[in-house]
C-alpha positions, -999 to +999 in steps of 0.1 A: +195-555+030+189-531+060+149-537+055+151-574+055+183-581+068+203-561+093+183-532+103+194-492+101+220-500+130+245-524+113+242-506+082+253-478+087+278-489+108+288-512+072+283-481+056+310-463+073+332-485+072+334-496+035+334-455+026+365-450+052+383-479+037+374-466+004+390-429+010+424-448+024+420-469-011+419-428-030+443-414-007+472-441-016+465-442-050+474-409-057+497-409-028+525-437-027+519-452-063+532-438-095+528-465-116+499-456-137+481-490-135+486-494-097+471-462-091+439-466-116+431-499-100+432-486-063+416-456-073+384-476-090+387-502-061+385-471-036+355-459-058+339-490-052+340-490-016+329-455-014+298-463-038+286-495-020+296-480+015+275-448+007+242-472-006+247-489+033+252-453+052+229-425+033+195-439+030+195-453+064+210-431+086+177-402+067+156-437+077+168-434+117+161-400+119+126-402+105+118-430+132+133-409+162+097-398+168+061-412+157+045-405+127+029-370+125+055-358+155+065-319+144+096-327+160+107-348+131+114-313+111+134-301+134+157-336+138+160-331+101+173-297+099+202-303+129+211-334+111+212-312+074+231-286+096+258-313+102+261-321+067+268-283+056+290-278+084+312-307+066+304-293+036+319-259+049+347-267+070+362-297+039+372-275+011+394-255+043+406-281+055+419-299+018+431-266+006+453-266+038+468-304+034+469-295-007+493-268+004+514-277+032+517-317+022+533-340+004+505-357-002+487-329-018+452-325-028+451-370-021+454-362+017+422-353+016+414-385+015+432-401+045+412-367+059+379-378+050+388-416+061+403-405+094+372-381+099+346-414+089+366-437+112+357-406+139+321-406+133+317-439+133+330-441+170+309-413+175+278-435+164+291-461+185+293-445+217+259-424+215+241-459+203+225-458+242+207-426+232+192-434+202+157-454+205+141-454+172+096-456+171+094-488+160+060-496+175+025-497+156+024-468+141+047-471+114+034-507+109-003-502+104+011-472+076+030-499+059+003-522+058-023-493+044+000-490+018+001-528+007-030-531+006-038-503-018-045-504-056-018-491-083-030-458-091-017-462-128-035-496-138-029-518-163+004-499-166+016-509-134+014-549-145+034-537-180+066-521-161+079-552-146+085-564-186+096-526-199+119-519-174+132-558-176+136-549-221+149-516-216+180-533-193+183-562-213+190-535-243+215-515-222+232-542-215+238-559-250+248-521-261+275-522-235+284-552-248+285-546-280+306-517-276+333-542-255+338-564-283+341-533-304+373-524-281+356-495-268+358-507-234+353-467-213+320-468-234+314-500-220+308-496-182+275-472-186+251-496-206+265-526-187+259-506-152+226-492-162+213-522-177+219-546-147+203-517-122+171-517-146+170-554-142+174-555-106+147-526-100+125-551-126+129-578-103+120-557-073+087-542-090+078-579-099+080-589-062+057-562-053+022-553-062-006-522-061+005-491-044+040-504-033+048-510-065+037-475-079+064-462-051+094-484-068+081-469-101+082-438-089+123-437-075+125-449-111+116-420-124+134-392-099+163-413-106+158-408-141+158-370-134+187-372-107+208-382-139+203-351-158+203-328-126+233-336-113+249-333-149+239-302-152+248-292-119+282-305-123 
């Protein structure tokens, strides 16, 4: 969407939006609702928002700070490590900050939530406001790299014609397992192979509407999300 469609601007300002509304949805249902039901469906609904708002906002606002400068610019290291040094400070200063509102109110441990909305809803003004300062390189450079890349042979081959078709089977049996295990009742075993299997078929359609080296580079997010999985399972 933000390649074809609205740019890194509007989506991340999507983004950050659908995530705030998304940690209001988590704060009130553990907050305000104690009927069990209520709460599950604003907490999922919340989880939604949160998911989709964070596919908007992460990979675009990495994207705007790797076109603050031309390609090859040794300033572009150091724009990444102030805006890492952001993210840790969050990381640091949250777990404080919940403990505190787990501790002194009623909420609990959910106000961290209507936190982490209230501090989105911040940083998205933030954005706003400083959107005269930032001028993204959108000139040649970046271009004439993209075409290189089109033009380019797969590096894999004849394999690189096959994964369209693999990748299409392997979702196409992910979801019938899902399936399968909903008619069975087993509707928490469900979710996974329907999820998985309709991501497989959308990455197959994307692979079929690319070719040569482009293609190898979709193959290839395949595969460190593959690894992701187990990584953050482990690191869990």
């Amino acid at each position: 969407m933000a390649d074809r469609y609205w740019g890194n601007r509007k989506s991340i300002i999507i983004g950050g939006v659908l995530m705030a509304i998304g940690q209001l949805f988590m704060f009130f249902a553990g907050t305000f609702y104690q009927d069990a039901g209520t709460a599950s469906m604003l907490m999922f609904t919340g989880l939604g928002f949160l998911i989709f708002g964070n596919g908007f906002f992460k990979p675009n606002i990495s994207t705007m700070v790797g076109q603050l400068y031309p390609i090859g610019d040794k300033r572009v290291d150091s724009a990444f490590t102030i805006f890492y040094m952001g993210i840790n400070l969050g990381a640091f200063l949250s777990p404080l900050a919940c403990g505190w509102l787990q501790e002194n109110t009623k909420g609990g441990f959910h106000s961290g939530f209507a936190l982490a909305g209230i501090g989105m809803v911040l940083g998205l003004l933030t954005y706003l406001v400083g959107q005269p300062f930032i001028n993204e390189v959108s000139g040649k450079a970046g271009r004439e790299e993209d075409n290189s890349v089109e033009g380019r042979p797969s590096a894999i081959g004849a394999l690189s014609g096959a994964a369209p078709f693999v990748l299409c089977l392997a979702g196409i049996a992910l979801m019938a397992q899902g399936a399968i295990q909903g008619f069975g009742g087993h509707f928490k075993e469900m979710a996974p192979g329907l999820i998985s299997g309709a991501s497989l078929l959308l990455v197959s359609w994307i692979t079929l509407t690319v070719t040569g080296a482009v293609r190898d580079r979709v193959l290839v997010i395949v595969v460190i999300g593959l690894f992701a999985v187990f990584f953050w399972a482990a690191f869990e």
